[in-house]
C-alpha positions in Angstrom: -107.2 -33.4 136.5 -104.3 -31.6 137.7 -101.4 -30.6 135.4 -98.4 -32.1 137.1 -95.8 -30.7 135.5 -96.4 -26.8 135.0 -93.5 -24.9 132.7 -93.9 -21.4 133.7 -92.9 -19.8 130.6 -91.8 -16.2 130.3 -89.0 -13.8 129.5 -86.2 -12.8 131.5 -87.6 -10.6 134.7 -91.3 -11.3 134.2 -91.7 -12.3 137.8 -91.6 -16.4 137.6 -89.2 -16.2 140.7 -91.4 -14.1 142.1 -94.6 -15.8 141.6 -92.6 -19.4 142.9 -91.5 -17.5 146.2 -94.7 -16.0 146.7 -96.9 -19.5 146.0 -94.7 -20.9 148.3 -95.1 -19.2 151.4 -99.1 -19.4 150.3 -98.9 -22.7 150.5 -99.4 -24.9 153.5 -98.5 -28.4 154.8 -96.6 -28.8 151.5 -93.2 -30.1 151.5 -91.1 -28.4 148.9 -88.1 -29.1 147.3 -86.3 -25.6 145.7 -83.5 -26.6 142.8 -81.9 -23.5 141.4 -78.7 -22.8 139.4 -76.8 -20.6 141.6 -75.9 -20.3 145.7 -76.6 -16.8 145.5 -80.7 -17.7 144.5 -80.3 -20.5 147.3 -79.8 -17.7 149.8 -82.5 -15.7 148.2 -85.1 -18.6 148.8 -83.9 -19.0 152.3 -84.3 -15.6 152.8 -87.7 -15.1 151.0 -89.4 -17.6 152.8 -88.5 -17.4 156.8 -91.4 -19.4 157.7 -90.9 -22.5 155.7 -87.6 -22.9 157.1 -85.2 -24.3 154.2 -82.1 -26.0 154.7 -79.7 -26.5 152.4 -77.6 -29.7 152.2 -73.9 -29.5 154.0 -71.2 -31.1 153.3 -70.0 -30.8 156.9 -73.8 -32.1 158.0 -73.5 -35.1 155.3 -69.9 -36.6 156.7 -68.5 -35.2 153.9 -71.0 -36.0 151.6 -74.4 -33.0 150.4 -75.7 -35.8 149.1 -76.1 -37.7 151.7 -77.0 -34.7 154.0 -79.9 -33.9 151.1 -81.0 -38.0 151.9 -81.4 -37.9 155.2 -83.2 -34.0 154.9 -85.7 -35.7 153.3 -86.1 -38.7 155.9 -86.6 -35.6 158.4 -89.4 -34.1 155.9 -87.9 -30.6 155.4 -88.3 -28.3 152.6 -84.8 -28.3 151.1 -83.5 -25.4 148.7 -80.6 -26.6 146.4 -78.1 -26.2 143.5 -78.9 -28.2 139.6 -75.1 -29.4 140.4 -76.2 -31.2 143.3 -79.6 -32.5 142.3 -78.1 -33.6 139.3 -76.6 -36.5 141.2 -79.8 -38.1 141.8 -79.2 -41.8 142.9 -81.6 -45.0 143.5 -81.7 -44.4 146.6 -83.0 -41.0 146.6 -85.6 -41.6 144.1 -86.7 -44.6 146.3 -87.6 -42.8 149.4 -88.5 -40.0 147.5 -91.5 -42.1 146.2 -93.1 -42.1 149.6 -93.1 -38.2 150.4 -95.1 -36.6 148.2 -93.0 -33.7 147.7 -93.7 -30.5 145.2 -90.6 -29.8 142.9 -89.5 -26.4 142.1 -86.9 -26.4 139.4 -85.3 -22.8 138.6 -84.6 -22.5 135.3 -84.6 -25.8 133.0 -81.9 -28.5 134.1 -79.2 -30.7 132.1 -81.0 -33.7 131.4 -78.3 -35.4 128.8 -74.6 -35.0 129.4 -71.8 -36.6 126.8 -69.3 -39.1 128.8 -65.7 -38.5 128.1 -64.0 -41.5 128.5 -60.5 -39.9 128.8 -61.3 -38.7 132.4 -64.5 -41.2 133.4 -66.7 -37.9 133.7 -69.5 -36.1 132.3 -68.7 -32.8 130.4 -71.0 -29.4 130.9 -72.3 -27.8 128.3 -69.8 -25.3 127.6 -67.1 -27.4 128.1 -65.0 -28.3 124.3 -64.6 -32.5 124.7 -64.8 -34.1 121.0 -65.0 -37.5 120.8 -61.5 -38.0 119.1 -60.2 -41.5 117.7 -58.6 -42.2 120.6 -61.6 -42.1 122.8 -63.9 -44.3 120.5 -61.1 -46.9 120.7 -61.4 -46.8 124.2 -65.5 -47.2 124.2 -65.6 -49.9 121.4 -62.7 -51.7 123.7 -64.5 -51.8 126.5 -67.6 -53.4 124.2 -65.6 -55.4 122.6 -63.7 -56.8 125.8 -67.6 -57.8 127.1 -67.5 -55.3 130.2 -70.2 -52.8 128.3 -73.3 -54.5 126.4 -75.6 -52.3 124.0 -79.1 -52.9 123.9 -81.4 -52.7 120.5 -82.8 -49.1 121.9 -79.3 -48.1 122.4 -78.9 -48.8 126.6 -75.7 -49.3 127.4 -75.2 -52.3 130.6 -72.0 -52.9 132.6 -71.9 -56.4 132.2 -69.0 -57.7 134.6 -69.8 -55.9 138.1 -66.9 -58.8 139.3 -64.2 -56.9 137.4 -64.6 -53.4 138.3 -61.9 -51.0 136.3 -61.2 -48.0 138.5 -60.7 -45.6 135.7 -64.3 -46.4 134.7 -66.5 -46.1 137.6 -68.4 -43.9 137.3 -69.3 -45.5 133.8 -70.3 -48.5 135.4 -72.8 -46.5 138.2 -74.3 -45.1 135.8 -75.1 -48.0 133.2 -76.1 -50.3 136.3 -79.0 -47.5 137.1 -79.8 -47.6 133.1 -78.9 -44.4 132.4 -76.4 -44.6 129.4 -76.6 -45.1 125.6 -74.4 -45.4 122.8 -75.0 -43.2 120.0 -73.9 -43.4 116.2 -71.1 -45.9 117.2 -69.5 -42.8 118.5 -70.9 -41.1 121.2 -72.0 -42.6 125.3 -74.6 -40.1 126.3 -76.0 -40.0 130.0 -80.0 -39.1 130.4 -80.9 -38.0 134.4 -82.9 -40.5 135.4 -86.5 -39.9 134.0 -88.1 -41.8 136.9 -87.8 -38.3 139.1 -90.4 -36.5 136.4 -92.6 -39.7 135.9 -96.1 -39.7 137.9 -95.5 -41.1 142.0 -92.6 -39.4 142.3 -93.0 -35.7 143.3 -96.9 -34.7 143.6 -95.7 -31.7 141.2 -93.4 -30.0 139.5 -93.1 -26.3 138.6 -90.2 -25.3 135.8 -89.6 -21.5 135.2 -87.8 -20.6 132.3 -87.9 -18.5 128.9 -88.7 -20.5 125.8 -88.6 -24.1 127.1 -90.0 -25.5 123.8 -86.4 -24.6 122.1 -84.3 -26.2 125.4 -83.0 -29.8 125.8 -85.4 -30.4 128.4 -88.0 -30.2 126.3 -86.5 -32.6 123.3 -86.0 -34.9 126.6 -89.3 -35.2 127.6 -90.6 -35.4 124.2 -88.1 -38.1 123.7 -89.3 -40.2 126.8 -93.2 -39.0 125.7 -93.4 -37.3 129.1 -96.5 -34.6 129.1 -96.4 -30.9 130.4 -98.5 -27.9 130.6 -97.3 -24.5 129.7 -98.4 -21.5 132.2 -97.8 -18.2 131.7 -97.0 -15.8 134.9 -99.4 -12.1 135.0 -99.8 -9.4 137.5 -102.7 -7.8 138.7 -102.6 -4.0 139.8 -101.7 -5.1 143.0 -99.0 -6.7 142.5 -100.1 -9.8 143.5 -98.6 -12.7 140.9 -100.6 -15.4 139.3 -100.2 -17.9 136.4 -102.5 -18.8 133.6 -102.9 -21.5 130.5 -104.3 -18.9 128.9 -101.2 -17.8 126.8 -102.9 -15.3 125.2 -102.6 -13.2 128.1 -98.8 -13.2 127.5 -97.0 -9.9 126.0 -93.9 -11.1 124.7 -93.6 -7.9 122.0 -94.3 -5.0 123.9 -91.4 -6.1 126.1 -89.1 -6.8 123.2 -89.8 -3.7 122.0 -88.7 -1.6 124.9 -85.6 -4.2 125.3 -84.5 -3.1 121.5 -84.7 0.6 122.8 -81.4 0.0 125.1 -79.5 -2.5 123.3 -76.5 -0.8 120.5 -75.4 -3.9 118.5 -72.0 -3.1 117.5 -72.3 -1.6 113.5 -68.7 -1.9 112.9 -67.6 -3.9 109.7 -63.9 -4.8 110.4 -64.8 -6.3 114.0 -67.8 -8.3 112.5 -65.3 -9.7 109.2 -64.8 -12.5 111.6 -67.9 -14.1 112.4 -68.7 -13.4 108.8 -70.4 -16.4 106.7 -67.6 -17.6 104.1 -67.4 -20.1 100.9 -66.3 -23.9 101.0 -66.5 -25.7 97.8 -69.9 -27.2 99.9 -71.3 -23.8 100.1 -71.9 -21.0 102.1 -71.1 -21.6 106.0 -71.9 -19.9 108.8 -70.1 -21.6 111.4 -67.8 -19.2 111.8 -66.8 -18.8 115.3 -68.3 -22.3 116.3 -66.7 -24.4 118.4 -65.6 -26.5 116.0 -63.8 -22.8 114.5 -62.4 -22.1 117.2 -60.4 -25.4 117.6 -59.7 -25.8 114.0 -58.2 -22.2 114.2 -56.2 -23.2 117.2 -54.6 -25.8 115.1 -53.9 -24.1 111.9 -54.8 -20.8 111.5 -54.0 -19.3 114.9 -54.2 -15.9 113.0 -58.1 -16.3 113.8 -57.5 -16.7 117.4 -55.0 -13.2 117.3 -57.6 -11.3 115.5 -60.7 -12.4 118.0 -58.0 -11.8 120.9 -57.6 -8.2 119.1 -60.9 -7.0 118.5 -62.2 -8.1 121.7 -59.3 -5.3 123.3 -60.2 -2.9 120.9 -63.4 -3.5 121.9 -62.9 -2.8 125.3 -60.5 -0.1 125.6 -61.1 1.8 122.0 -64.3 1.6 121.3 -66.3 2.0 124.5 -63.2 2.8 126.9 -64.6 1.2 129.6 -63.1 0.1 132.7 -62.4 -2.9 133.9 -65.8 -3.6 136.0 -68.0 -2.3 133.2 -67.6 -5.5 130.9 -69.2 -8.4 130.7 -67.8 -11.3 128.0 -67.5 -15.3 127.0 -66.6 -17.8 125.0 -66.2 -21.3 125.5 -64.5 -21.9 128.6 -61.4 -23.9 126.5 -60.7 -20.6 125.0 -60.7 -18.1 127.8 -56.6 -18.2 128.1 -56.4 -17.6 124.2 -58.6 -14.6 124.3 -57.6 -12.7 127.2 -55.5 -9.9 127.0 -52.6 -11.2 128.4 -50.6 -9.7 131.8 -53.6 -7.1 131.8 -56.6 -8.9 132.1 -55.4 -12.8 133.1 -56.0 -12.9 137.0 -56.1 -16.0 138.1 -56.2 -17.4 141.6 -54.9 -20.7 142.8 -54.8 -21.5 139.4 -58.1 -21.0 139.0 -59.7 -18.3 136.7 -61.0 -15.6 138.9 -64.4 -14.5 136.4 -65.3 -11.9 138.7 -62.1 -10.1 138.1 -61.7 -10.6 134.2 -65.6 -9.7 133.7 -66.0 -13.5 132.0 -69.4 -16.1 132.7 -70.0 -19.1 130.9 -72.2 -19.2 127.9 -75.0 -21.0 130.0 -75.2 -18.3 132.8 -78.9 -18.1 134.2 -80.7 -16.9 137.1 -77.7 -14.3 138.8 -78.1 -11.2 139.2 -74.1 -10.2 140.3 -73.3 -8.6 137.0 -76.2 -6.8 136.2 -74.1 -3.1 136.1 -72.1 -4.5 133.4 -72.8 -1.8 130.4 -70.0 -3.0 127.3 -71.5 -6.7 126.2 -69.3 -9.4 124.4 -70.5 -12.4 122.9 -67.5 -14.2 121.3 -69.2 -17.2 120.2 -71.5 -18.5 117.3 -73.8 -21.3 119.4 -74.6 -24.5 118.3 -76.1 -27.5 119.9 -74.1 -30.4 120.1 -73.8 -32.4 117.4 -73.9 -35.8 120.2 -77.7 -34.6 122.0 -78.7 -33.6 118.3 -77.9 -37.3 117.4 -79.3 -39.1 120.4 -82.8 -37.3 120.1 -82.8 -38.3 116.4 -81.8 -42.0 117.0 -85.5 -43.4 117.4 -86.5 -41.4 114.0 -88.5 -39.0 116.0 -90.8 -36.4 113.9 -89.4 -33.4 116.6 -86.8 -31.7 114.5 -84.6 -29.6 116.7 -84.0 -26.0 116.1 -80.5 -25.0 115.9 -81.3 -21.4 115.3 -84.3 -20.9 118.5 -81.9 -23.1 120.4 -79.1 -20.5 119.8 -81.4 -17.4 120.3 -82.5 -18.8 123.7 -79.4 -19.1 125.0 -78.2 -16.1 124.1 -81.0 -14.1 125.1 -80.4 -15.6 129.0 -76.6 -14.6 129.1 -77.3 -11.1 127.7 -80.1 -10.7 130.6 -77.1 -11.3 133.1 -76.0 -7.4 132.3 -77.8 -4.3 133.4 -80.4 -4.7 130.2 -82.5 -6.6 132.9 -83.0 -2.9 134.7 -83.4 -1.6 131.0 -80.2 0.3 131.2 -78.3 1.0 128.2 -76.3 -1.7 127.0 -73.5 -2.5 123.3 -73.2 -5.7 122.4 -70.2 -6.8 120.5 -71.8 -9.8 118.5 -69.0 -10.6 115.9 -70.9 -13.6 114.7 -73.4 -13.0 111.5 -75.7 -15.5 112.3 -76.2 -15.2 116.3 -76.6 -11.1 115.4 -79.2 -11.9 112.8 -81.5 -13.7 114.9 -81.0 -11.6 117.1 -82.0 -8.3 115.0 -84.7 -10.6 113.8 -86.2 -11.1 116.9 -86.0 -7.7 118.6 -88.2 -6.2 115.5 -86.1 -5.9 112.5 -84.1 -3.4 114.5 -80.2 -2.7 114.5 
């Protein structure tokens, strides 16, 4: 029996893009549907694969609409090549006609599969946004419960009962609870799931997922979640450089290729810019959230001395340390906190009011799958990573035995944004990673090595 949904696991520059490109144009008289992260990788599968002539959804070709341009794409049986932003809005419709196509399912990298709703602005926060779930916006859930206009189910669905009163500031709420795709967690929290219909059996005829430790992403706690099966492959290559995957994971070499990864990364050994990502004494215990989220807007509201300091060492960083230009860095944080740690009048170029990352040498903690900043040598990681404390709840809510892993989940994520610098060429890069525990698991898992 075939294995219909194949996770390609490997790490970073392995060849799992390679291997996809290359099984696709072997591969006749399938029709193939390419879902990546980036436009850049969209081009690169247009380009890779001349014969198989993707298209990628237009606006301009959709009236205004790539979703509706991706619809009737697949009415006209072409491969398609896409972004995760627009396959993300995966309708009832789409999955509908889908069901009669028989399509194979490429997905680049593993996808957002649970998103927390914000009801302040009716939307659905990314994963590095910084949206809590305040008083104010439980009042306005539990009001719209209490007024009749949102039911909860036992298993935690949430259903838009009134479709005859529609409130504007809430529709996209409603959408989504009419296709069955929201719950109410902890009496705090609505959580939206992408609909799990498009990875159940009749839908695509396979799927192939390539990413780097799937079994610590939330794709993985989703599919456990809905008890949804998969098959791990690994990807090899034979001395003609030919690509091929394998179940046999034994075949995979995960340590040699940490081992000559540790060889060109210098972790920053400096005690004064690592004081502040140090673990630190409550009368609960020792904590090591330091430089959470959760720090970081705590510090903003009263002890903005944090923020200066982070702001400071991340300058003397930059032009002390290393000296590097401007086009030699690479750094994050969350994406709330970008303003409060740039150097200000020096580094802040914004256009249209919009923050120009290119210029300032910033990408978002969940960068994956570019390759436009891999000359960047001086490496800052200005964050301690947790996952949120929402998707930790909602996978918990059915008592499931799947414990998630803060720590792996942390490690993975960091591991992909440090591949978007010139490491993936196995240049030399240093790493300023002021956080205790993010470094230690990272030491830990290169070998023990500093």
């Amino acid at each position: 029996m075939i294995d219909r949904i194949k996770v390609i696991d490997g790490y970073p520059g392995i060849g799992k893009t390679q291997w996809a490109i290359q099984n696709i144009n072997d591969t006749d008289n399938e029709k193939i549907i390419y879902i990546t992260p980036f436009l850049e990788e969209v081009k690169r599968v247009i380009n890779s694969c001349p014969q198989k002539n993707f298209t990628q959804p237009s606006k301009s070709l959709g009236e205004g609409s790539k979703l509706r341009h991706f619809i009737e794409l697949i009415k006209q049986n072409r491969n398609i090549v896409s972004t995760h932003a627009l396959f993300s809005k995966m309708n009832n419709e789409l999955i509908e006609l889908l069901k009669e196509k028989n399509y194979v399912l490429y997905l680049d990298e593993v996808f957002q599969t649970v998103l927390k709703y914000n009801s302040a602005n009716d939307n659905f926060e990314d994963d590095f946004g910084d949206i809590s779930y305040e008083k104010k916006t439980r009042v306005n859930i539990n009001t719209l419960i209490n007024t009749g206009l949102l039911e909860v189910q036992p298993d935690g669905k949430v259903i838009w009962k009134n479709n005859d009163n529609i409130l504007t500031p809430f529709e996209s709420l409603r959408i989504m609870a009419n296709q069955g795709l929201i719950y109410f967690v902890k009496n705090s929290f609505l959580v939206w799931t992408f609909p799990i219909q498009v990875f159940e059996k009749g839908l695509f005829k396979e799927i192939f997922i390539l990413t780097h430790r799937f079994d610590y992403q939330l794709q993985s706690y989703y599919y456990k979640y809905y008890h949804l099966e998969y098959s791990k492959y690994c990807v090899i290559q034979d001395p003609n450089g030919k690509y091929h995957i394998s179940k046999d994971l034994s075949l995979y070499d995960e340590e040699t290729w940490k081992k000559e990864v540790s060889k060109h990364i210098t972790i920053l050994n400096n005690n004064k810019m690592n004081a502040i990502g140090d673990y630190y004494k409550t009368q609960k215990g020792i904590r090591k959230s330091a430089l959470s989220k959760s720090w970081y807007k705590k510090s903003l509201k009263t002890k903005k001395s944090n923020i200066s300091k982070m702001r400071r060492n991340l300058k003397n960083f930059f032009r002390n340390i290393t000296k590097s230009s401007a086009n030699e860095r690479l750094w994050t944080c969350f994406k709330s906190d970008i303003d409060l740690l740039m150097e200000k009048n020096i580094d802040e170029i914004k256009m249209n009011n919009d923050i120009d990352e290119k210029a300032i040498g910033w990408i978002p903690i969940n960068a994956r799958s570019t390759n436009d900043w891999d000359d960047r040598k001086y490496v800052a990681y200005l964050i301690n990573d947790y996952i949120d404390p929402c998707y930790t709840a909602f996978f918990n809510e059915k008592n499931r035995k799947e414990i998630i892993d803060e720590d792996q989940y942390a490690l993975s994520e960091l591991i992909q944004w440090i591949w978007r610098s010139r490491i993936r060429k196995f240049e030399d890069i240093i790493l300023y990673l002021p956080s205790r525990r993010m470094r230690e698991l990272l030491i830990e898992y290169l070998g023990g090595k500093k």
